[in-house]
C-alpha positions as CSV (number, residue, x, y, z in Angstrom):
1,X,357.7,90.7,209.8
2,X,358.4,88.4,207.3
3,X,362.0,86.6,206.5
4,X,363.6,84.5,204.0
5,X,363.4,81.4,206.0
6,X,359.1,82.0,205.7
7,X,359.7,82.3,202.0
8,X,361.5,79.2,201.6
9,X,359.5,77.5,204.1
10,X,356.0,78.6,202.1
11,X,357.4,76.9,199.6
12,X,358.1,73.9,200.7
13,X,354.8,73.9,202.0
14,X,353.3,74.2,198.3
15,X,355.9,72.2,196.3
16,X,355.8,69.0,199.2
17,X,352.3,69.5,201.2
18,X,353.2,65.8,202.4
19,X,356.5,67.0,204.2
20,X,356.4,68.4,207.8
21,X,358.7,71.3,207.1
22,X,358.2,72.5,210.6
23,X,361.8,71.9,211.8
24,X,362.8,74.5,209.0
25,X,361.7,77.2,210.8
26,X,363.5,76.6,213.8
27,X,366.9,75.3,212.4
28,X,367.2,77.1,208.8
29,X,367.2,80.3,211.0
30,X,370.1,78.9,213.4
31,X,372.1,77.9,210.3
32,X,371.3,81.6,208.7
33,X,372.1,83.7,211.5
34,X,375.4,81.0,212.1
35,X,376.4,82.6,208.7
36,X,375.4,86.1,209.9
37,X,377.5,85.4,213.0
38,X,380.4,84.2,211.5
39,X,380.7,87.2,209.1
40,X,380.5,89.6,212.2
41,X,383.2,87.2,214.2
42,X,385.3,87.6,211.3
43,X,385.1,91.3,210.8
44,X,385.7,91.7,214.5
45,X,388.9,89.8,214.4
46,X,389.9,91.3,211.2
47,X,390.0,94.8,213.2
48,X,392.5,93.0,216.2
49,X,394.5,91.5,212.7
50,X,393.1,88.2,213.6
51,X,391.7,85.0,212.0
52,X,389.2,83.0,214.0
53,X,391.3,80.5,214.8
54,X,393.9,82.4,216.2
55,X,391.3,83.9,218.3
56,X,389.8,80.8,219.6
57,X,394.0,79.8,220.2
58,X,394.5,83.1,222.5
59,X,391.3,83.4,224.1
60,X,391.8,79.6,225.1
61,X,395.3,81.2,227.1
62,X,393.2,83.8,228.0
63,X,390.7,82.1,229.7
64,X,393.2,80.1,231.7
65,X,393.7,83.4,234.1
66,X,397.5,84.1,234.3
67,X,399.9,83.1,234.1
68,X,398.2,82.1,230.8
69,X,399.3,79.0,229.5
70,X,398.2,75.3,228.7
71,X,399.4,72.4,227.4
72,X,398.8,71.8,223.6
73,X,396.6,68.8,225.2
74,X,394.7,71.6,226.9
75,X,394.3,73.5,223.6
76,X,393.5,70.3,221.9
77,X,390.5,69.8,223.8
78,X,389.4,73.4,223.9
79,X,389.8,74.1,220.6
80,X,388.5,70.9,218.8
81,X,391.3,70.6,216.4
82,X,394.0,67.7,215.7
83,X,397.3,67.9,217.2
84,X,399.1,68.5,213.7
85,X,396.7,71.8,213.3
86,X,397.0,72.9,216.9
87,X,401.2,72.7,216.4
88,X,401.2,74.6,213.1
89,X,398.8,77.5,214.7
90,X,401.1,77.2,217.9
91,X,404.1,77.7,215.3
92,X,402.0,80.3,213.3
93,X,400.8,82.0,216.5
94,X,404.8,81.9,217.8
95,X,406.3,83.6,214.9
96,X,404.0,86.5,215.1
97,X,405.1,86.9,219.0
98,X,401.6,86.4,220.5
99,X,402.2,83.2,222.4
100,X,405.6,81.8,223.7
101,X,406.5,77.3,224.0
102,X,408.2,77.1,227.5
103,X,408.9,73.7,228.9
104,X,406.7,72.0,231.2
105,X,408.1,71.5,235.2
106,X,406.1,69.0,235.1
107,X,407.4,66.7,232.7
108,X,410.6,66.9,230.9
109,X,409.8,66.2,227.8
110,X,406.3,68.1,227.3
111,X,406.1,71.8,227.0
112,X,403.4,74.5,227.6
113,X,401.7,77.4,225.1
114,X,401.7,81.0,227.3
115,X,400.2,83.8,226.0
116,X,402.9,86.7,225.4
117,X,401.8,90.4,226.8
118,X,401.1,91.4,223.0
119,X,399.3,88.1,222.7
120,X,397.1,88.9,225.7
121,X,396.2,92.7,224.4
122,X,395.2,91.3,221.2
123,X,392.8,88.5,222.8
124,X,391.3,91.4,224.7
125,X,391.0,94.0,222.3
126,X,389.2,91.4,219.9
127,X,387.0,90.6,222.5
128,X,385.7,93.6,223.1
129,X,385.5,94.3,219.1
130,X,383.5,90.6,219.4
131,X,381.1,91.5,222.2
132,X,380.2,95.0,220.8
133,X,379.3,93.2,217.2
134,X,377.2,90.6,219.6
135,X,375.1,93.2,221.2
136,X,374.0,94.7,217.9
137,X,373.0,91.4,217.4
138,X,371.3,90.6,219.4
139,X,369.8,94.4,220.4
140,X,366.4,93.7,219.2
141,X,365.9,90.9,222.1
142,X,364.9,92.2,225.4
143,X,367.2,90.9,228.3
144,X,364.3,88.3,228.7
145,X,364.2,87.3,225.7
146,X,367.9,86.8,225.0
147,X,367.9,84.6,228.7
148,X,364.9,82.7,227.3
149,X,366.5,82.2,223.8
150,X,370.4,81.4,225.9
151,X,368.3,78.3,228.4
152,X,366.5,77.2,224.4
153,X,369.4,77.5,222.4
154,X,371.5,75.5,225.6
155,X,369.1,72.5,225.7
156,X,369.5,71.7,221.9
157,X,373.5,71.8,222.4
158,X,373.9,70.5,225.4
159,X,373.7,66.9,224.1
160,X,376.0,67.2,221.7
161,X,378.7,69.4,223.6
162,X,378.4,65.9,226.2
163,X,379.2,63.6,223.7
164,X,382.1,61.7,225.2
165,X,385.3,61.3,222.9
């Protein structure tokens, strides 16, 4: 079976025969199916009345186990985002009722994010929507093969998911 990445590869191979366009194979078809991935995300969160974003914000809470809330800190670091984006979605995420700002017993001046009970369906219907787009993904890999691609796929982002700062 022949894909688009072996087209453009081929080609390579004619128009540059002094390039090793091996790592084309490989990484061309991560970057595709990232597209590919992406579009299903989106038309999984679409269904819930979700962007990703808000979806990475509320699984985040989710996650936490109850009662399900972090510091924007905590959501910082989770999320990857600066702390002027993660305090407009917290804003944008508030006015829609799906998470709450509560002050932090911990220290007066800081506050926490908790996911509201609507906030917490959502997360969880989306997921589900999410993980049944995945497995038609990923449907033509035997469970073997989708462990041996999951420990392949793990070494290359390992090192940059333990980049420190």
């Amino acid at each position: 079976m022949e894909d688009e990445v072996d087209r453009l590869v081929a080609a390579w191979r004619r128009e540059r025969p002094d390039l090793d366009v091996e790592p084309l194979e490989v990484l061309s078809r991560v970057s595709r199916l990232a597209r590919h991935l992406d579009r299903a995300r989106r038309l999984a969160f679409s269904e819930h009345q979700l962007e990703p974003w808000e979806f990475d914000v509320l699984t985040s809470l989710r996650r936490a186990g109850a009662p399900y809330q972090l510091s924007p800190g905590q959501l910082l670091t989770q999320t990857l985002v600066t702390s002027g984006t993660m305090t407009n979605r917290i804003d944008r995420l508030a006015k829609k009722g799906l998470v709450e700002r509560l002050p932090d017993p911990s220290d007066r001046r800081g506050v926490l994010v908790r996911l509201t009970s609507e906030g917490r369906d959502r997360a969880d219907q989306a997921l589900a929507g999410l993980l049944e787009q995945e497995r038609a993904i990923l449907a033509e890999l035997s469970r073997d093969q989708r462990a041996e691609l999951a420990s392949l796929l793990r070494r290359l982002t390992a090192p940059f998911d333990n980049i420190p700062g």
